[in-house]
C-alpha positions in Angstrom: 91.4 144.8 153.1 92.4 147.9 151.8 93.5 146.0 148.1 90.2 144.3 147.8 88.6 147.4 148.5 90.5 149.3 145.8 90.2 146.2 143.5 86.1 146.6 143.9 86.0 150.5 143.1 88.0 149.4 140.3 85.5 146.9 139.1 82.6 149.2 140.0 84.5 152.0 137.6 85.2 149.6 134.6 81.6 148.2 134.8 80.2 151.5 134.7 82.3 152.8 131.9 81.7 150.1 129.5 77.3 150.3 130.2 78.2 154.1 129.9 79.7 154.0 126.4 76.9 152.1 124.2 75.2 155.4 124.9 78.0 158.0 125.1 81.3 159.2 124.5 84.1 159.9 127.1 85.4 163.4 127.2 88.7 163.8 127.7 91.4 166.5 128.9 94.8 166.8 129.5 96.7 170.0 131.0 100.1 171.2 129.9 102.5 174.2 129.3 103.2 174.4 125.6 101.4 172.1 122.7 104.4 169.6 122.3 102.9 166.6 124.3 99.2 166.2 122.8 97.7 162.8 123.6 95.8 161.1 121.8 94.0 157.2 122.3 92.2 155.8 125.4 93.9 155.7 129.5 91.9 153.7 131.8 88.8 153.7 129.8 88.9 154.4 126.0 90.9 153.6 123.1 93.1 153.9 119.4 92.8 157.7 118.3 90.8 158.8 120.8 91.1 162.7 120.9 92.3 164.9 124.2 91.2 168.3 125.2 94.7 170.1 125.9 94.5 172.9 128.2 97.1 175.1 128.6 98.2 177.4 131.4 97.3 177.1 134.9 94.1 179.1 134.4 91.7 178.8 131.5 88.7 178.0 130.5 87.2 176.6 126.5 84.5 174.5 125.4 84.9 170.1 124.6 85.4 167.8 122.0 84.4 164.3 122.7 86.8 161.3 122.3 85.3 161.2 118.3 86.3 165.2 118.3 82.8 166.0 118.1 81.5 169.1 119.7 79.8 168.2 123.2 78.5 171.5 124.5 80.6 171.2 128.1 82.7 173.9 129.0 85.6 173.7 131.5 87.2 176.2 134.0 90.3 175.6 135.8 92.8 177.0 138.0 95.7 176.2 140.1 98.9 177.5 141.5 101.1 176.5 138.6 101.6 174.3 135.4 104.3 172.5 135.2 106.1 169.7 132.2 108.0 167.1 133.3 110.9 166.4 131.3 111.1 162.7 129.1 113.6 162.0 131.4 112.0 162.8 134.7 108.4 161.1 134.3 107.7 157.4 134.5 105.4 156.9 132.0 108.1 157.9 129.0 107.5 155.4 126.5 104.1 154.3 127.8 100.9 154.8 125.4 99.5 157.9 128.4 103.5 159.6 128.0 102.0 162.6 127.0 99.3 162.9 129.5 101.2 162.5 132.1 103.9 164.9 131.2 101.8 167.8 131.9 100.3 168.8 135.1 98.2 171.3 137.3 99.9 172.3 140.4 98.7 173.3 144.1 100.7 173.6 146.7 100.4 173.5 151.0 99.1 177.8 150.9 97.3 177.9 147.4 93.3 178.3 147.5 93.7 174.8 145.7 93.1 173.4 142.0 89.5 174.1 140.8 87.7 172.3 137.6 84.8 173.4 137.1 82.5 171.2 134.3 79.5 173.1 132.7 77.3 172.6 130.0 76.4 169.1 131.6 73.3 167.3 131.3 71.6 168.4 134.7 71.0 166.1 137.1 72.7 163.8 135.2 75.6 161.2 137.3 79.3 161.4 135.4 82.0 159.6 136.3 85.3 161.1 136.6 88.9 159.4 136.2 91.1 162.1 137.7 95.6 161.4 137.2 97.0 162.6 139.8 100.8 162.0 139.3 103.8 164.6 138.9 107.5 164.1 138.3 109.8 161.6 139.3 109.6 163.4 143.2 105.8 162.8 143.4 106.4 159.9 145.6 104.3 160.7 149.2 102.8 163.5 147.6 98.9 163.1 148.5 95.8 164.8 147.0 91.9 165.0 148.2 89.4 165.3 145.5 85.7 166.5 145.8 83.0 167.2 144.0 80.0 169.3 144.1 81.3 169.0 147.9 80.8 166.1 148.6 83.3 163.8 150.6 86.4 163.4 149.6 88.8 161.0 147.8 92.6 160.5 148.0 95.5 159.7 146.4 98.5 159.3 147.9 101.7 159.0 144.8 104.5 156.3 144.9 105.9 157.1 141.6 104.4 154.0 139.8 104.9 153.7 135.9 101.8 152.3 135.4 98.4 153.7 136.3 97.2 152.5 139.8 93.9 153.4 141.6 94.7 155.2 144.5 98.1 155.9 143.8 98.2 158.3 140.4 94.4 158.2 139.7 91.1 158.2 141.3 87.6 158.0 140.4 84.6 159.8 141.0 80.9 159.6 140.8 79.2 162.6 140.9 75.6 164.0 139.9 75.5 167.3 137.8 73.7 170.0 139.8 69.7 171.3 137.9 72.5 174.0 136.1 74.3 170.8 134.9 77.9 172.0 136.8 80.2 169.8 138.2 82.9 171.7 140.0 85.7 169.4 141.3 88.5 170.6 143.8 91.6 169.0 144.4 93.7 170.2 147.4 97.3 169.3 148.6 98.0 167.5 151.7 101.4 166.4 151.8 104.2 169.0 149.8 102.1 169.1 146.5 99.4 168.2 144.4 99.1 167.1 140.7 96.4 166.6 138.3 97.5 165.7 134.7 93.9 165.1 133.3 90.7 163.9 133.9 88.4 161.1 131.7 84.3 161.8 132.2 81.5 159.9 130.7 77.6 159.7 132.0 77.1 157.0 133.6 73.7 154.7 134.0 70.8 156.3 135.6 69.4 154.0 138.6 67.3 151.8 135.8 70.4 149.6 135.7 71.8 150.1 139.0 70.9 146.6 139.9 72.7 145.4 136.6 76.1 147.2 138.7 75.2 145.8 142.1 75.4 142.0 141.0 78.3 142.9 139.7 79.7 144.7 142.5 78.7 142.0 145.0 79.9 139.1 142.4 83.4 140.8 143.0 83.4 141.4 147.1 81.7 137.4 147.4 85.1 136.8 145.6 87.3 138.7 147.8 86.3 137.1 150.8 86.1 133.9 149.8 89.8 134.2 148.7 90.7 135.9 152.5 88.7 133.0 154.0 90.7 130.3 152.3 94.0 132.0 153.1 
């Protein structure tokens, strides 16, 4: 159940993100300790020479480029305990095209007020979706984050080292509607040793004009899943 649930939100996320795009461009971020791991192209949504904000530090703030490296007018603020870089011999995504943004990582930990980012400069009112990574070294395995935004309910991950990007394990996504001062503020705390966030992927997604368009969608996908349950 769980799987066909995950597979669904999956779906649902790349549905969204391709209706999204005709009209907009993903912004995208990445946080590291020194400039020597700079991404660049698409991770779960985007592609080819796509441009990456790179944040540095474990507390910062600067304005956004879009994936063209145009201007957007969104500021971020973070926080967290710690940064930290994985060494190219201690991540699992060496040699993969998201090596570099997954090198690099935001750090909370069991006592630490937990890892704040806080999007502004949004179109108010407006719903984003978020792709937040969520994997550390080559120890993340059992490590478990919650996400929230704006306060809502939460979302988990729970890591398992996988070298590839899983929903769930070293990403989750996240729907969320900009506040009337167009602010976003997402915060991810630790629930089992430590917590990671490498990056995070945003884009606005369709207002409820094509919601319907998304729904046949979404219910095309979960007749699916339980026919194949029923037949097995």
């Amino acid at each position: 159940m769980r799987l066909s649930h995950l597979f669904i939100i999956a779906t649902a996320s790349a549905l969204i993100a391709t209706t999204a795009s005709a009209g907009s461009s993903a912004i995208n971020v990445q946080f590291s300790r020194d400039q020597g791991a700079q991404q660049t192209g698409g991770a779960v949504i985007g592609g080819p020479g796509d441009a990456w904000n790179d944040m540095f530090g474990n507390a910062g703030s600067g304005a956004l480029v879009d994936a063209s490296g145009t201007a957007t007018g969104v500021n971020l603020s973070f926080s967290a305990a710690l940064v930290y870089e994985s060494q190219l011999s201690f991540t699992r995504f060496t040699g993969t095209p998201v090596a570099n943004l997954m090198q690099g990582y935001l750090v909370d930990f069991m006592d630490s007020p937990g890892i704040d980012l806080r999007f502004s400069g949004l179109a108010a009112n407006q719903i984003y979706g978020f792709w937040i990574y969520t994997q550390g070294d080559d120890n993340s395995a059992g490590r478990q984050i919650s996400l929230a935004a704006n306060g809502a309910d939460p979302v988990f991950a729970t890591q398992t080292n996988a070298g590839s990007l899983t929903l769930g394990d070293n990403y989750v996504y996240i729907v969320s509607r900009a506040d009337a001062q167009g602010v976003v503020d997402i915060v991810g705390h630790d629930l089992n040793g430590e917590a990671d966030i490498n990056g995070v992927q945003l884009i606005a997604v369709p207002e409820p004009a094509t919601a319907p368009l998304l729904a046949a969608g979404l219910l095309v996908v979960a007749g699916a899943a339980v026919r194949r349950r029923r037949s097995r």
